[in-house]
C-alpha positions as CSV (number, residue, x, y, z in Angstrom):
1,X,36.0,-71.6,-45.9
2,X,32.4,-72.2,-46.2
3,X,30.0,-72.6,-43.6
4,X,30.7,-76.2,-43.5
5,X,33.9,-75.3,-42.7
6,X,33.2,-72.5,-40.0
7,X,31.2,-75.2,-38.0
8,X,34.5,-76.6,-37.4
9,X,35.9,-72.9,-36.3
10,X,36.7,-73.0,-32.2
11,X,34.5,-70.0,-30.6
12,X,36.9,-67.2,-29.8
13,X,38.7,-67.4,-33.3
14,X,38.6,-63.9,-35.0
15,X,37.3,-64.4,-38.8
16,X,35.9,-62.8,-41.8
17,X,32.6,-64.1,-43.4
18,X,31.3,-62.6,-46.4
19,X,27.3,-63.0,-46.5
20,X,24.3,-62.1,-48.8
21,X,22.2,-59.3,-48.0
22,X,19.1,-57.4,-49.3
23,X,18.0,-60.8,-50.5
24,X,21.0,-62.2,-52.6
25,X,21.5,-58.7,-54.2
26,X,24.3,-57.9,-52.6
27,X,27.2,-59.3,-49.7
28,X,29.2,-57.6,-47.1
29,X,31.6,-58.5,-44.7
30,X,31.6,-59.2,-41.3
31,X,35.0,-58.8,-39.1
32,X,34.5,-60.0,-35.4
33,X,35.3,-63.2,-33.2
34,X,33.3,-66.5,-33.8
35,X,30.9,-65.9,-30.1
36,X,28.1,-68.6,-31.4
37,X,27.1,-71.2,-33.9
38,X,23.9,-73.1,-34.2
39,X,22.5,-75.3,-37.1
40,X,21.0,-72.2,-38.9
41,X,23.2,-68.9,-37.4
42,X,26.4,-67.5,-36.7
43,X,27.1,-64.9,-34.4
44,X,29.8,-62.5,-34.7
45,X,31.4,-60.1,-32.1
46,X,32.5,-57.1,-34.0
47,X,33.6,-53.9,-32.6
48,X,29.7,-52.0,-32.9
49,X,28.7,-55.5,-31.4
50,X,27.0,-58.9,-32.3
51,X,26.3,-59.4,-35.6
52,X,23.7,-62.5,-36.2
53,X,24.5,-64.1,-39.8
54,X,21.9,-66.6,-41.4
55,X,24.1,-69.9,-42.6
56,X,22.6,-70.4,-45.8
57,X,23.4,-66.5,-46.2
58,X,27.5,-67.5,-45.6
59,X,29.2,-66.9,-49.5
60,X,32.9,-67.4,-47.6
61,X,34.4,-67.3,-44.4
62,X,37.9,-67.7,-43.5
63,X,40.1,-67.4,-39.7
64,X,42.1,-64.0,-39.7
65,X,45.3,-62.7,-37.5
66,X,44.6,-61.0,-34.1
67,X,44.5,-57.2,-35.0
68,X,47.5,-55.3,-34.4
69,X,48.3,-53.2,-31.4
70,X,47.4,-49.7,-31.8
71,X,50.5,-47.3,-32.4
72,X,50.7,-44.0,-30.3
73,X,50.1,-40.7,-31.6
74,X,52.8,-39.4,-33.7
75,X,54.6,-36.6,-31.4
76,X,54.6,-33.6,-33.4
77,X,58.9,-31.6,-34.4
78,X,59.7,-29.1,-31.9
């Protein structure tokens, strides 16, 4: 999914987008839920906080499952 295609992403949906940094040099990713979308940005909610992503910086971007529950701590042999 491109950013044409996250414009038509419902906020709330948790996704990946991969994005250009350190000017087109290199891309990361960015796991969060969609929280805002204007003509230029995106704005991500990851688990440090909101991430602010330039559009015309989006490579791919794609919806994502809900993350799974956490497990407990494994009880240690008597």
């Amino acid at each position: 999914m491109t950013a044409e295609r996250l414009r038509s992403t419902p906020l709330g949906t948790r996704v990946v987008v991969r994005s250009y940094i350190e000017g087109g040099q290199r891309a990361t990713d960015t796991l969060g839920h969609l929280v805002a979308l204007t003509e230029e940005w995106v704005t991500v909610e990851t688990k440090t906080g909101p991430v602010d992503l330039l559009l015309a910086d989006v490579i791919l971007s794609k919806p994502v499952p809900p993350a799974p529950e956490r497990r407990a701590p494994r009880r240690k042999p008597n």
